[in-house]
One Martini backbone bead per residue (centre of mass of N, CA, C, O) as a GRO file, in nm:
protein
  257
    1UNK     BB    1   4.878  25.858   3.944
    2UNK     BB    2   4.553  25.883   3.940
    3UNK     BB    3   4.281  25.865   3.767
    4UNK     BB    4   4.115  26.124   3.864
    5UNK     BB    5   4.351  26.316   3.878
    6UNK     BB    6   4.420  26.298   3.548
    7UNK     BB    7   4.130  26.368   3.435
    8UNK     BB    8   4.166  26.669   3.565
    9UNK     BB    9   4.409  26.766   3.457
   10UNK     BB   10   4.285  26.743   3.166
   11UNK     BB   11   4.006  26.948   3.233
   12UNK     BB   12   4.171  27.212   3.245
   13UNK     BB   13   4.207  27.199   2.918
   14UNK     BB   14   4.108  27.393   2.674
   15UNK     BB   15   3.949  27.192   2.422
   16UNK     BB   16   4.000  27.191   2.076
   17UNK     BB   17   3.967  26.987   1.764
   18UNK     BB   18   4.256  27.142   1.678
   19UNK     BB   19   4.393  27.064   1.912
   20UNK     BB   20   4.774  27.009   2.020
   21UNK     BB   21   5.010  26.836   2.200
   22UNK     BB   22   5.292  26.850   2.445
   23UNK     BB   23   5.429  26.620   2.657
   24UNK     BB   24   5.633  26.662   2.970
   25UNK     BB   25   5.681  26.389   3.104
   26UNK     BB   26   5.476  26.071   3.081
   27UNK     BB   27   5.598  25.803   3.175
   28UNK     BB   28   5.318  25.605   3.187
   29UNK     BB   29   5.051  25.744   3.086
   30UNK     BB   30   4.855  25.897   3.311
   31UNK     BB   31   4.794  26.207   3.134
   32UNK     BB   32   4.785  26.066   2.845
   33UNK     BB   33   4.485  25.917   2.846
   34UNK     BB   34   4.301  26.146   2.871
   35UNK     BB   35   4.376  26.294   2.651
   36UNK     BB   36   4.351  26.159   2.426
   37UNK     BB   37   4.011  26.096   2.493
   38UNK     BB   38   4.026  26.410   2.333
   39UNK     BB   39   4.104  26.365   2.040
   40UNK     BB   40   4.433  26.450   2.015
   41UNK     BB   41   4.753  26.516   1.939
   42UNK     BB   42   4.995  26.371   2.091
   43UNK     BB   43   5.355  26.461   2.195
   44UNK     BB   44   5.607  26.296   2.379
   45UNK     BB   45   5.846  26.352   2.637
   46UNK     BB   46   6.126  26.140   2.682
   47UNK     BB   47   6.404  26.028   2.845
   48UNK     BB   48   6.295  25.706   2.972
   49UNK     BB   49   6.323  25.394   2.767
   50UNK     BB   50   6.123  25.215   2.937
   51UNK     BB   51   5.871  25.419   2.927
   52UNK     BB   52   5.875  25.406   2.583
   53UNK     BB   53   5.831  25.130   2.538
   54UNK     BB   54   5.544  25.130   2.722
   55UNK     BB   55   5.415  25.336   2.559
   56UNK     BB   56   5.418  25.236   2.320
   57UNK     BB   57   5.245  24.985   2.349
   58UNK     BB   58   4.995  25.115   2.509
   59UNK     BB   59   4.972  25.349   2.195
   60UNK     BB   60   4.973  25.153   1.934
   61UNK     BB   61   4.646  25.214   1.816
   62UNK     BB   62   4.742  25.513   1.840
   63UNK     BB   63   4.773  25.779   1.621
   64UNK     BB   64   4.765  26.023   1.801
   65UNK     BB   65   5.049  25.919   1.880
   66UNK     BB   66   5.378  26.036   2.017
   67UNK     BB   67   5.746  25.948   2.088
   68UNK     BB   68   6.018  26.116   2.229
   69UNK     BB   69   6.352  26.013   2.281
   70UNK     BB   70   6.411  26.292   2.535
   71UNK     BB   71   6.541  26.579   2.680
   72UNK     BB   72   6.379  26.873   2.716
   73UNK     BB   73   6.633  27.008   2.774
   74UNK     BB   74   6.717  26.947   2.442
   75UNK     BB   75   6.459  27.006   2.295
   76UNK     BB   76   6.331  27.150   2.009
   77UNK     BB   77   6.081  27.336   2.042
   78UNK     BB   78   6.120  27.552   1.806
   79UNK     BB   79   6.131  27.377   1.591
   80UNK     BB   80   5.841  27.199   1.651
   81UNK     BB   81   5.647  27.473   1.650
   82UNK     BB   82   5.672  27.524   1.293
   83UNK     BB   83   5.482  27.226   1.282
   84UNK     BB   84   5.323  27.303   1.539
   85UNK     BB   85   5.125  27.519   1.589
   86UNK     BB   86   4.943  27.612   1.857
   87UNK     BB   87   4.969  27.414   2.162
   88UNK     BB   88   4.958  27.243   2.401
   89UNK     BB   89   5.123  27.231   2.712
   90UNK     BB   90   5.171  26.926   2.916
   91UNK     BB   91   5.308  26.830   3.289
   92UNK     BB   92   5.415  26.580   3.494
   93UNK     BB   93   5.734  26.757   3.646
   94UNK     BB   94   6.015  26.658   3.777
   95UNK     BB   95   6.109  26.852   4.062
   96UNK     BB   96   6.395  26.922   3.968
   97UNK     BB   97   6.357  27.032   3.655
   98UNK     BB   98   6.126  27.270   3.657
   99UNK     BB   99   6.233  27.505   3.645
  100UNK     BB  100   6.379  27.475   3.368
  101UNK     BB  101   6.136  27.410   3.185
  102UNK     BB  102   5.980  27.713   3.253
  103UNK     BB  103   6.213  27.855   3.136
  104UNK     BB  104   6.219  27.732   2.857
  105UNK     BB  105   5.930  27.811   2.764
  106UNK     BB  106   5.831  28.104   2.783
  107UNK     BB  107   5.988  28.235   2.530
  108UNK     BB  108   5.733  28.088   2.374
  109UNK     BB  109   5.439  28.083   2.483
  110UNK     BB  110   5.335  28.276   2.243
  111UNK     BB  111   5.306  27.961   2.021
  112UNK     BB  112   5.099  27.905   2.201
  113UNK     BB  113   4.799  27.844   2.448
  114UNK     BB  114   5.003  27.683   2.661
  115UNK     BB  115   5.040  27.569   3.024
  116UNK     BB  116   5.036  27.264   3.193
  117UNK     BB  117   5.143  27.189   3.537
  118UNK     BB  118   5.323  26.956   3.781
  119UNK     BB  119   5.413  27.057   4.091
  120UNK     BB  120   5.557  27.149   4.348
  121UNK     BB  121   5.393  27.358   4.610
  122UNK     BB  122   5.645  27.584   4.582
  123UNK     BB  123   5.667  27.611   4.308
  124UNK     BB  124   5.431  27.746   4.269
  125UNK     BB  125   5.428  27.972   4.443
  126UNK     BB  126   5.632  28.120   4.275
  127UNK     BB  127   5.562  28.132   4.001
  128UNK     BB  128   5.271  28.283   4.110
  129UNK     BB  129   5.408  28.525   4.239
  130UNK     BB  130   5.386  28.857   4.388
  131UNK     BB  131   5.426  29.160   4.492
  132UNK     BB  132   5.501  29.161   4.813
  133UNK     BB  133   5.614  28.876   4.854
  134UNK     BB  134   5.807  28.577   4.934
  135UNK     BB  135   5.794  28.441   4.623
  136UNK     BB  136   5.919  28.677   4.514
  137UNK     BB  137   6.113  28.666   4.238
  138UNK     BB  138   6.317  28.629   3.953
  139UNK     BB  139   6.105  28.403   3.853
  140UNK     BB  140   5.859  28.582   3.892
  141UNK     BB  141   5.941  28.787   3.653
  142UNK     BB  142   5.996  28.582   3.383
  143UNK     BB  143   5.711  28.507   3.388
  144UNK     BB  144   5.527  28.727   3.403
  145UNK     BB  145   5.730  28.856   3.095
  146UNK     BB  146   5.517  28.603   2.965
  147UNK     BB  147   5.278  28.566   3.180
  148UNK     BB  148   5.009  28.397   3.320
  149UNK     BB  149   4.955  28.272   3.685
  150UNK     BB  150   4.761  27.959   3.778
  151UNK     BB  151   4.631  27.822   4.043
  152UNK     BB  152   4.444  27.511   4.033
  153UNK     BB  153   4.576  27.265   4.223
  154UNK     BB  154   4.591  27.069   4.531
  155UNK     BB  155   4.789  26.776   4.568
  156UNK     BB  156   4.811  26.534   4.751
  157UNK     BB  157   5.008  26.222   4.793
  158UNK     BB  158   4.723  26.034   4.793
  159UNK     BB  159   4.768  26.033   4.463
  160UNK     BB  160   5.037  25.838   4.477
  161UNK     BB  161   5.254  25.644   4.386
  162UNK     BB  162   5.405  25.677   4.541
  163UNK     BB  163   5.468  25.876   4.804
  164UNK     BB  164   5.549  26.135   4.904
  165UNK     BB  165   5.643  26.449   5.110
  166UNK     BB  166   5.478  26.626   4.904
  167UNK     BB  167   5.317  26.866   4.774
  168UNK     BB  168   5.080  26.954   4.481
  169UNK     BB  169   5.070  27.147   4.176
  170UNK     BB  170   4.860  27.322   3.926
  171UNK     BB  171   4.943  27.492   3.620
  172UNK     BB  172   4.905  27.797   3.457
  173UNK     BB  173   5.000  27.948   3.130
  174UNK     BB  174   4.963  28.186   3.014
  175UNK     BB  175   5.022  28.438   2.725
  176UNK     BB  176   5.082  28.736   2.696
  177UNK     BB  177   5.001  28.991   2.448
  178UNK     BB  178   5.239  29.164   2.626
  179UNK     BB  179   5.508  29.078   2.665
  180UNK     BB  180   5.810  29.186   2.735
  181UNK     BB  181   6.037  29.409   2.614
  182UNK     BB  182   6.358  29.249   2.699
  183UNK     BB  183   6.618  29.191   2.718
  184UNK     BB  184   6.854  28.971   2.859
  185UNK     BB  185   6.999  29.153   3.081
  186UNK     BB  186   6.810  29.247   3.239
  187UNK     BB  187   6.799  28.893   3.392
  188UNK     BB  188   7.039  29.004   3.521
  189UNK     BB  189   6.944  29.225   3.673
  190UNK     BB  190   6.726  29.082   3.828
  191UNK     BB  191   6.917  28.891   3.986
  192UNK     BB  192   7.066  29.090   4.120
  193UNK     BB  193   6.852  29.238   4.282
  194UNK     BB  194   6.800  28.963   4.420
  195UNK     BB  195   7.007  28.887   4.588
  196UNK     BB  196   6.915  29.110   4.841
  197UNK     BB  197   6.624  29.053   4.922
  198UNK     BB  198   6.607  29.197   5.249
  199UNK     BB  199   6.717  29.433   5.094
  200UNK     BB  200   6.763  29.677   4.895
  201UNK     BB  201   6.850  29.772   4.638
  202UNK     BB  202   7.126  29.958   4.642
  203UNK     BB  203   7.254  29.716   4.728
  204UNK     BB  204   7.190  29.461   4.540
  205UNK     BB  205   7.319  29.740   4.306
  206UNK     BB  206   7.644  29.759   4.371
  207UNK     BB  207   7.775  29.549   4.171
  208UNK     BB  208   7.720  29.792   3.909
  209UNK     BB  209   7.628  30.023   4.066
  210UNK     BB  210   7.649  30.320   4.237
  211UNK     BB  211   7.437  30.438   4.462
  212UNK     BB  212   7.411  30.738   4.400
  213UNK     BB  213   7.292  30.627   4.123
  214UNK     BB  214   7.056  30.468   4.205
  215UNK     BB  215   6.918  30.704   4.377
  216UNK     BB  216   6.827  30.812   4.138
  217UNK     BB  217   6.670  30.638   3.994
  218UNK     BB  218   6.468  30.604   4.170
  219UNK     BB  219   6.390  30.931   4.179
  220UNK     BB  220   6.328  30.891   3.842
  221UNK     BB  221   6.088  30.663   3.920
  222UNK     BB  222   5.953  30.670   4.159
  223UNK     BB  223   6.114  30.549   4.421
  224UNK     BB  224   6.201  30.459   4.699
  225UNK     BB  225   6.483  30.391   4.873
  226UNK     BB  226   6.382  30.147   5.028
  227UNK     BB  227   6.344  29.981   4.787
  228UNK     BB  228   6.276  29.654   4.683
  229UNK     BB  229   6.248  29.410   4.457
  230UNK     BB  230   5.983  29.273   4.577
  231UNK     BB  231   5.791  29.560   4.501
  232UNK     BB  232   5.840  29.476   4.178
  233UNK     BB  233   5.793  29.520   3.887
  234UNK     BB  234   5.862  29.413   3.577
  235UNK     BB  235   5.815  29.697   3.505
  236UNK     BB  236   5.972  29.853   3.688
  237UNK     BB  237   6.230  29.709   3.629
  238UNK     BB  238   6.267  29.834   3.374
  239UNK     BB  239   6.246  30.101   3.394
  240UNK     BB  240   6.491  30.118   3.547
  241UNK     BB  241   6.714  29.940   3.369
  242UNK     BB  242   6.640  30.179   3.134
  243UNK     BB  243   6.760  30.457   3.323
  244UNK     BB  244   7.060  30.317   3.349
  245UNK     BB  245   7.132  30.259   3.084
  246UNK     BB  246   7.093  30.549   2.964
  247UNK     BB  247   7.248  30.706   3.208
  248UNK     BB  248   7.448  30.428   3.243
  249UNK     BB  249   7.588  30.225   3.043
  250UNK     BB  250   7.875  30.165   3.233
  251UNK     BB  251   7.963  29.893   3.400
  252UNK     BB  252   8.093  29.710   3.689
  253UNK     BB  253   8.146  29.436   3.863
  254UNK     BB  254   8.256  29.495   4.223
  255UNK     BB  255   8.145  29.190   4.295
  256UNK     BB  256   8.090  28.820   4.412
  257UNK     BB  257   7.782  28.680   4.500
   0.00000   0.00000   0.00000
């Protein structure tokens, strides 16, 4: 990543000096430098040791600096979030992993003031799509209900050494004031739910439960039989979630998809 693009996606946090960052996968520390320069405790997780070695180097002067050597997807957040409450989370994310460390953050975001990544331009898209939207899954569902998501900057290739061969974008997570308060089991039926996304929800949820059922559920949410997963909100579907839990409590997954 290039100095001005460093930059700019650290002046996207809106930073006071009473706040602490943990950055996730730091590389050589391309967008750790511009956060330290704005005088803030910065804890960096890397996994990769070589890395590791060029950083401690690199802010070897810098008090504000610490790097954990381990992979982000291992770290304890939760343990060091207890030591560190509301920091912000900031990272250029490797693209392979960013759906896992997005899932992995979010029910915590909200002990947090937030999170910026970049990641590829697709996949910000998916993270940030809105209901009735053709990116809109149940990525985007599980985020919802942690988060509000705003795409800030898509950039270029010729922003990077080497060059991709696709764009990326920024991403800021804010976290919701009011989670959506679901069960784990919810995002369990929300991934049923979109399994098959281009059909209505009745097919979707038959491995589940009988059409029969599912479409009573429908018409007792006020939702038309035609709805597909892809038009409800967060909020929508748990409520369908939440109506076929209590008046059919019990059901037996009937096809393997």
């Amino acid at each position: 990543m290039d100095v001005e693009t460093a930059n700019l996606l650290a002046s996207d946090i809106p930073l006071s000096s009473e706040d602490s960052i943990l950055e996730i996968g730091p590389g050589h520390g391309a967008l750790t430098e511009p956060l330290l320069a704005q005088g803030v405790p910065v804890t960096a997780v890397e996994i990769d040791e070589e890395c590791v070695a060029y950083l401690q180097n690199k802010f070897a002067e810098n008090p504000n600096f610490h790097v954990v050597n381990q992979d982000f997807l291992r770290f304890p957040i939760d343990e060091w979030l207890k030591e560190n409450p509301k920091p912000w989370l900031a990272g250029n994310l490797p693209y392979n992993v960013s759906t896992g460390i997005v899932a992995k953050v979010m029910p915590l975001l909200k002990k947090t003031h937030g999170f910026m990544c970049m990641v590829q331009y697709e996949v910000a898209e998916r993270f940030c799509a809105e209901p009735h939207s053709r990116n809109y899954g149940s990525l985007s569902v599980w985020i919802r209900a942690h988060a509000t998501c705003q795409m800030l900057r898509k950039i270029g290739p010729e922003h990077f050494t080497p060059k991709p061969n696709v764009d990326s974008a920024t991403v800021l997570f804010t976290p919701r004031p009011d989670p959506l308060d679901a069960p784990s089991e919810f995002f369990d039926f929300v991934q049923d739910a979109f399994s098959q996304k281009r059909k209505v929800i009745t097919n979707s949820l038959s491995c589940r439960y009988e059409k029969s059922k599912i479409a009573k559920a429908l018409e007792n949410c006020g939702f038309a039989q035609t709805t597909r997963a892809e038009e409800l909100s967060p909020e929508d579907l748990l409520k369908l979630y939440e109506w076929l839990k209590s008046t059919f409590p019990h059901y037996q997954k009937m096809c393997i998809l």
